[in-house]
C-alpha positions as CSV (number, residue, x, y, z in Angstrom):
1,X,0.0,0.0,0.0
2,X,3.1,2.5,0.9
3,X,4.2,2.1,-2.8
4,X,1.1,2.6,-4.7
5,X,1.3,5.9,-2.4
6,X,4.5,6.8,-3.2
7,X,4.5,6.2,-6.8
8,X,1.0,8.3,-7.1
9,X,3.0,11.3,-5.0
10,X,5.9,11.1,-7.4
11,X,4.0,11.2,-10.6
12,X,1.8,13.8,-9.7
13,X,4.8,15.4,-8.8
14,X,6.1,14.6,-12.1
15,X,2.8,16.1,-13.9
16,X,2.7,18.8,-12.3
17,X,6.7,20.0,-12.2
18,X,6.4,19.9,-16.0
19,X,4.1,22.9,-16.2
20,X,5.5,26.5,-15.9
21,X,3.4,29.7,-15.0
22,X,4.1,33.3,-14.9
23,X,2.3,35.0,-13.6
24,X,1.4,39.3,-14.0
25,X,5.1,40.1,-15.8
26,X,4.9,44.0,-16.7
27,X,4.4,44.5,-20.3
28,X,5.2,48.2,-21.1
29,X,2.8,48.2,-24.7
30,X,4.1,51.5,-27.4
31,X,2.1,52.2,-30.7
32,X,4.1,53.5,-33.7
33,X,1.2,56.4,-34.2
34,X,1.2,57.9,-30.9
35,X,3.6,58.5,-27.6
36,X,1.2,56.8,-25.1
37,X,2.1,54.1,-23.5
38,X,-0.1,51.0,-22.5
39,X,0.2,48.5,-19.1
40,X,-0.4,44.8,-19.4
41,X,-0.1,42.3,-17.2
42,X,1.1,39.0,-19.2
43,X,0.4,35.5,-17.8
44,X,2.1,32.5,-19.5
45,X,0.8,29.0,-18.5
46,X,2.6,25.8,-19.8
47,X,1.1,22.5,-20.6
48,X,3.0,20.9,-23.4
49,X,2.8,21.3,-26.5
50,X,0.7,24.1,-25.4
51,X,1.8,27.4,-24.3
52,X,-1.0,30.1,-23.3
53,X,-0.1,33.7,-23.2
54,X,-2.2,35.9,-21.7
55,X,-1.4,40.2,-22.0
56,X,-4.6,42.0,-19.3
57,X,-4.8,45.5,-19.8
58,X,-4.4,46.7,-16.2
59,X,-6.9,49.9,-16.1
60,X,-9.1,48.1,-18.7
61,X,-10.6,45.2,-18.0
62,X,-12.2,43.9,-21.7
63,X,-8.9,44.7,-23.6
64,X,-6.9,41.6,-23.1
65,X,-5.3,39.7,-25.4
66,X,-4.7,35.9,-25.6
67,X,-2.8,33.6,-27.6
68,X,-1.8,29.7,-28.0
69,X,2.0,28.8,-29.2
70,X,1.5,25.4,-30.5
71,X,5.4,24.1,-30.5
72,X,4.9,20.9,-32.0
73,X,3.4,22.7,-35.0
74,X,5.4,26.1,-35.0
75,X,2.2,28.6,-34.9
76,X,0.0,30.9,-33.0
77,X,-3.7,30.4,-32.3
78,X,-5.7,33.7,-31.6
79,X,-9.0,33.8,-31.2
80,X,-9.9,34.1,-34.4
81,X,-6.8,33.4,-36.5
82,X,-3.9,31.0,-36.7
83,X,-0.3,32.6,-37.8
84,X,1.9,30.6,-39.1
85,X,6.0,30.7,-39.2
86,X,6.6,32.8,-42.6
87,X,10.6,31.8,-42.5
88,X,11.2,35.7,-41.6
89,X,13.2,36.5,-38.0
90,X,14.4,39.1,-36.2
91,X,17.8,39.1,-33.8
92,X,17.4,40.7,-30.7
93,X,20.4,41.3,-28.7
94,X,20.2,37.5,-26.8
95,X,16.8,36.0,-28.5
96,X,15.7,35.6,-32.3
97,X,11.8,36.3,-33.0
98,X,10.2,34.5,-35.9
99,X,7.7,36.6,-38.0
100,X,3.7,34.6,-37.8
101,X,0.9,35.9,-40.1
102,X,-2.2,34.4,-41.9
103,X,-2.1,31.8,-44.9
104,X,-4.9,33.7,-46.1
105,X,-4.3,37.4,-46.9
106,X,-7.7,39.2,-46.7
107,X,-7.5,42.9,-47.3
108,X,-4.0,43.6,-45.7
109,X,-0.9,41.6,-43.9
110,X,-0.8,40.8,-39.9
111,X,2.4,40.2,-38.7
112,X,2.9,38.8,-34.9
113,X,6.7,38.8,-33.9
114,X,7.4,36.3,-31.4
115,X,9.4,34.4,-29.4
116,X,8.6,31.5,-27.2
117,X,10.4,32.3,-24.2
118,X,9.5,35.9,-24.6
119,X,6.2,36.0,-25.8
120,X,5.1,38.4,-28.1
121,X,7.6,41.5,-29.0
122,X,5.6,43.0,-31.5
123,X,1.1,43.2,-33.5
124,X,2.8,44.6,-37.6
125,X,-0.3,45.7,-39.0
126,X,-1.6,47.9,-41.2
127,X,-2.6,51.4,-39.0
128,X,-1.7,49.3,-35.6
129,X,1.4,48.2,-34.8
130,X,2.3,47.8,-31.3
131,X,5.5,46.7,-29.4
132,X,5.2,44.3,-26.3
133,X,8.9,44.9,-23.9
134,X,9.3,44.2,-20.6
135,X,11.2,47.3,-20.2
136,X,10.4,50.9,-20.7
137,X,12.0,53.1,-23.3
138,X,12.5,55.7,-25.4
139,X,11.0,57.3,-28.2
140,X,13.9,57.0,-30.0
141,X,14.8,53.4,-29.2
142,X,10.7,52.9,-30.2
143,X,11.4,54.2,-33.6
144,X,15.0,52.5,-34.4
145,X,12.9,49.1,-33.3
146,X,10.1,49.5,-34.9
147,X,12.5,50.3,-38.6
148,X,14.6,47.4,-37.4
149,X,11.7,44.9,-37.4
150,X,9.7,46.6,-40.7
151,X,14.0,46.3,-42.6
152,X,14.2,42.5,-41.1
153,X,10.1,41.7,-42.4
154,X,10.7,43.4,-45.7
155,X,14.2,42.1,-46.4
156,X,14.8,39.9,-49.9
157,X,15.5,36.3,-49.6
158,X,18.6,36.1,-51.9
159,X,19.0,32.0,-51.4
């Protein structure tokens, strides 16, 4: 009887060691269009293959967003899209961000810049493009991001 105990306590413990949370991780969100910036609280929850990010808006309640990385397949679930890996990145400093957006273009491109660990870093689309950091900065640092990411999505492929 002790070891059907025991081996229930140590896979449960198992289970439930596998899962990460984060919980309310300042997001700091910056529009290209205007100099306001926006607080969200972001949530991650872990259940592999499944990775739920969750951005609250803290002095607005119904503005939240939520997303699904799917790792086995490589793409992000909204709620009412799925972005897929479009073989575009972007090199941070210390992480790389793959470009997402829609197999089917309707009337204009949506690009989600993200990164697993990170979350999302960036919404490219047309008239609202928003950054996601975890850190504050500057106008200027907003704008030389926000060129770097539209030069690495608009770059070529030359292979």
């Amino acid at each position: 009887m002790k070891k059907v105990i025991l081996r229930t306590v140590f896979i449960s413990l198992l289970i439930f060691s596998c899962k990460r949370k984060q919980v309310d991780i300042p997001i700091f969100s910056y529009s290209i269009l205007n100099d306001s910036v926006k607080n969200f609280k972001l949530n991650v929850n872990e259940k592999e293959p499944i990775i739920h990010y969750e951005y609250f808006h803290q002095k607005d309640t119904i503005k939240r967003l939520f997303f699904k990385y799917n790792s086995d397949k490589d793409l992000l679930i909204s709620n009412l899209d799925t972005f897929y890996f479009n073989k575009k990145t972007y090199n941070s400093k210390s992480l790389q961000f793959k470009f997402y957006q829609k197999k089917e273009i309707n009337s204009h491109k949506r690009f989600l810049v993200f990164n697993k660990n990170y979350g999302l870093l960036a919404n490219l689309a047309y008239g609202s493009d928003y950054l996601f950091l975890k850190d504050s900065i500057s106008e200027m640092d907003k704008k030389l991001l926000f060129k770097a990411l539209f030069y690495d999505l608009n770059k070529i492929e030359t292979d």
